[in-house]
Residue, then its C-alpha position, 0 to 999 in steps of 0.5 A: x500500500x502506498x502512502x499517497x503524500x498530498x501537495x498540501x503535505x509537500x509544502x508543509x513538509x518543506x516549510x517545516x525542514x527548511x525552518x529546523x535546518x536553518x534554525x539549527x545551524x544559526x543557533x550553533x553559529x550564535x552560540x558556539x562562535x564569536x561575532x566575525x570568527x571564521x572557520x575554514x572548510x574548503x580551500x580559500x573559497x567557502x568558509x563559516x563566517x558569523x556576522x549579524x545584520x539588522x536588513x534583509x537577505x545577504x547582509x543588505x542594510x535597508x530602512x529601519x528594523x522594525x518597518x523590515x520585520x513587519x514587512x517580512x511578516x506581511x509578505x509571508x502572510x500573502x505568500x502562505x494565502x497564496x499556496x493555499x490558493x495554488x494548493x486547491x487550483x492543483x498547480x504543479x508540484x514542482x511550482x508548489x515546491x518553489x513558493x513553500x521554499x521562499x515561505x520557508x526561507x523568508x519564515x526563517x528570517x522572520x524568526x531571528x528578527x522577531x525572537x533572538x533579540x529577546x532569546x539570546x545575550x549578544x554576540x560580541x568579537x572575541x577581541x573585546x575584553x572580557x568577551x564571551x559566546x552567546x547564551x540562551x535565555x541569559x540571565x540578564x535578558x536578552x540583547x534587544x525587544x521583540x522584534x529587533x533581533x539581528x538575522x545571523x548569517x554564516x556562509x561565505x564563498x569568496x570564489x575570487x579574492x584578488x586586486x585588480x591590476x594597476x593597469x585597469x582603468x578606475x579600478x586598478x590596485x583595488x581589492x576585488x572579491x567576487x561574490x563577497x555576500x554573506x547569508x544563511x541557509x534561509x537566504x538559499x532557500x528563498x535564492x533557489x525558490x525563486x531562480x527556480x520559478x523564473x526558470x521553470x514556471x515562467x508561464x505561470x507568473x505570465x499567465x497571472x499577469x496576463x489574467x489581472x490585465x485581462x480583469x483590467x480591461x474588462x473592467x475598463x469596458x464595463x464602466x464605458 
């Protein structure tokens, strides 16, 4: 007898591994590696890199912390209604799959921001005198208010780590790092579900387009 899987099931199931998987990995970093510690794991070009940020998706710094966190939180909220919507229209699986990915990911940033300021002691440089790793539920209290926690990124590639030679125009004896982003495994979700969308489900993007300017028009000949 075969266990038939529903592709509400799916969604969930994806939502919910992506969120422990990222959740894990953060609460190791935040807890057992000091603000900007790095660690080695292939070569010169992928290392564990602990920095926080207060913005969003690979350390980009944009308007205030809380107009972000209540942004994330609307934006998950309309894309959750909009795979419930997909979910009883039968769309594909693999369309499915895209979106509960970005839901996951952007989830799973929604929680550094709106927990670990409360959670978590804050994570300092393990220069700085008497510094420490950080704990959770400090006895202190956390670092911040609900809301205003920082998202903990990890990963870091830079695939090329060079200077420009002093020949180059405007450029020339500049340190060049190519791709030099910093994120999570939340980030990669939200990176993958959406390259994937755009590669493989284009026509459903186009044929929602497509409908809303259909409804425009229609709607512009009624009132003529």
């Amino acid at each position: 007898m075969k266990l038939k899987i529903s592709k509400g099931q799916i969604s969930v199931i994806i939502v919910l591994s992506v969120l422990v998987i990222d959740q894990i990995i953060k609460i190791l970093v935040k807890t057992g590696m000091y603000l900007h510690e790095s660690i080695r794991v292939c070569g010169n070009w992928f290392y564990i890199y602990f920095t926080e940020n207060n913005g969003m998706a690979f350390g980009m710094e944009l308007f205030g912390k809380l107009f972000l966190t209540s942004f994330r939180i609307i934006a998950v909220t309309l894309i959750g209604y909009y795979i419930v919507k997909v979910v009883k229209k039968n769309y594909k699986t693999g369309y499915i799959v895209c979106l509960s990915m970005i839901l996951a990911g952007a989830l799973g940033n929604i929680i550094d921001s709106v927990f670990y300021g409360v959670f978590f002691s804050a994570s300092v440089p393990e220069l700085y005198v008497n510094s420490s790793l950080a704990t959770f539920l400090p006895d202190g209290g956390g670092y911040s208010s609900l809301l205003h926690g920082k998202v903990v990124d990890m990963f870091y590639f830079p695939i090329i780590d060079t200077t420009w030679p002093s020949w180059v125009p405007f450029v020339g004896g500049n340190h060049f790092i190519f791709f030099s982003p910093i994120f999570n495994f939340a980030d990669a979700s939200i990176s993958c579900g959406i390259i994937a969308l755009l590669i493989f489900y284009n026509k459903y993007l186009n044929e929602g387009h497509s409908t809303k300017k259909e409804a425009i028009k229609n709607d512009e000949q009624q009132t003529k």
